[in-house]
N, C-alpha and C positions, 0 to 999 in steps of 0.2 A: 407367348405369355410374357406380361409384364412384370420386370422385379420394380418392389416397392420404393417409394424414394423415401430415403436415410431422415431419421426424425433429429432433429438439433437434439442436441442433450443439456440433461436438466440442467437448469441455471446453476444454483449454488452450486453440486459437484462442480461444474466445467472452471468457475467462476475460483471455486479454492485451489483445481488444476492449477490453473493459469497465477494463481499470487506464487503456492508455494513451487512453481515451476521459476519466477520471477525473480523470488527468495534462494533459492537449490543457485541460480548465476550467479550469486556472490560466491559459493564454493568452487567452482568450477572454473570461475577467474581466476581464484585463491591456489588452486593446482594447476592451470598454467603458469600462473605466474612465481609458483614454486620451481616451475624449474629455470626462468630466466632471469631472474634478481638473485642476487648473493646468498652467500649462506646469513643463515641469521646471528645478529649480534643485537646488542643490546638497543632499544626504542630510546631516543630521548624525552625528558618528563616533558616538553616545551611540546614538539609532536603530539602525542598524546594529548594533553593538553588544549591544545589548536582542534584536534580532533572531537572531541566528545563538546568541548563549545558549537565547533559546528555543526555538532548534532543536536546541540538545545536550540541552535536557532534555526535547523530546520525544524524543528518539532515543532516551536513557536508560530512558522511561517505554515506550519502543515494544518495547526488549530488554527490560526487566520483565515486561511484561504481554503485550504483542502476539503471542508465540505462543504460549500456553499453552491448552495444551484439555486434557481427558481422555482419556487411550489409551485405544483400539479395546478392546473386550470380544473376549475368544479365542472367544468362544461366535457371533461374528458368521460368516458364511458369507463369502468372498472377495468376490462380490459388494456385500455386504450392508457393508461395511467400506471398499469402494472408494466405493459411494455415501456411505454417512456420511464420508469424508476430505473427498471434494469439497466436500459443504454447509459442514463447518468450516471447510472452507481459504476456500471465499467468504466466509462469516463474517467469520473474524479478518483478513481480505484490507480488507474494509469499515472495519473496527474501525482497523486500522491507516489505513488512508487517513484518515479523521474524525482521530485526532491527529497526522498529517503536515500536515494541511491549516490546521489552527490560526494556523499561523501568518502563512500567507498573508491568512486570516479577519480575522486580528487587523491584521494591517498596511493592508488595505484602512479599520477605522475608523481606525484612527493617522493613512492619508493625510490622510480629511477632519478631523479633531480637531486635529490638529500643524497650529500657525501656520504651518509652514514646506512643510506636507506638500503630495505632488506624487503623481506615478506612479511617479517613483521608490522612493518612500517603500514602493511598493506591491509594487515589481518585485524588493526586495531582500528581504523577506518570500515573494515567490513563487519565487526563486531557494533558498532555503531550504528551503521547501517540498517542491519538485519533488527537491532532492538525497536528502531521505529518503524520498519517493516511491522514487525509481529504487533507493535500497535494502532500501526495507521491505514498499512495496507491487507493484513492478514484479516478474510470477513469475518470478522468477530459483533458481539453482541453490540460492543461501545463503538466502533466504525459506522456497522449498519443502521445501528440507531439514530447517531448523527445525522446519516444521509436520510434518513428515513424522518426523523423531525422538518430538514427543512425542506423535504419534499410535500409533508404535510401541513405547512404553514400556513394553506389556503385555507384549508379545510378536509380536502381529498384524500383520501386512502392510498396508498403507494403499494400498500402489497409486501413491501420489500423485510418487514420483520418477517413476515410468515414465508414467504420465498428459503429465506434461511434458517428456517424451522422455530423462528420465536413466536413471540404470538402478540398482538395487537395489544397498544395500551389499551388500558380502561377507559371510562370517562373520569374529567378532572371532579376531583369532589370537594365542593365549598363546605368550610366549615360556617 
């Protein structure tokens, strides 16, 4: 007798897995690296500082570039159009994560490099981080819709609001 072979699992769940699994790594850095940097003492404002600029300019560079793909070919079958959304929306879902994460990256060498540096040093870069997570990476209404606009730029249906349980625009109505 044959066992049946394993069905993928649904998109969206596996899909918010895999961010807040993404997201959960910035803690988990955060507790190892509790125990290999110093005790904590005080952040300087200059740090800080440095830090949360380089998060407006990732943010910047994330609304720039992070959703931009190629709209659906009308010549794709609905199928064939839903699967293509999905692969790009993990794509740029990745893409984006990689420069939300920088900065946390980058404060982890600052901790060890800075005379002064601590966990803290590391915790205010990972706070940084995670806020553009939770809005660039986490599949939210204003993420998917993004991807999902310029998926539809052709004309083509992408599927991908209603994949994460929203529901398709309307049509546009002229005054």
């Amino acid at each position: 007798m044959s066992t049946p072979l394993p069905t993928s699992a649904p998109f969206a769940p596996s899909t918010r897995i895999l961010a807040g699994s993404l997201m959960g790594a910035l803690v988990v850095i955060g507790v190892a690296l509790s125990v290999v940097l110093p005790a904590p003492g005080s952040v300087p404002v200059a740090v800080l500082a440095v830090q949360v600029l380089a998060g407006v300019a990732a943010h910047l560079l994330l609304e720039a570039v992070g959703y931009r793909t190629p709209a659906l070919s009308t010549a794709l079958t609905d199928d064939d159009a839903a699967a293509q959304a999905r692969t790009r929306w993990q794509a740029l879902m990745i893409m984006r994560f990689a420069i939300a994460e920088f900065v946390a990256i980058a404060s982890v060498a600052a901790a060890f490099v800075l005379p002064d540096g601590s966990i803290l040093t590391y915790l205010g870069g990972a706070v940084v981080s995670l806020a553009l997570m939770v809005v660039h990476v986490w599949p939210g209404a204003r993420p998917v819709g993004k991807v999902a606009d310029a998926l539809e730029a052709g004309g083509k249906r992408s599927g991908l609001r209603e994949a994460f349980g929203g529901s398709a625009p309307g049509p546009v109505q002229r005054l």
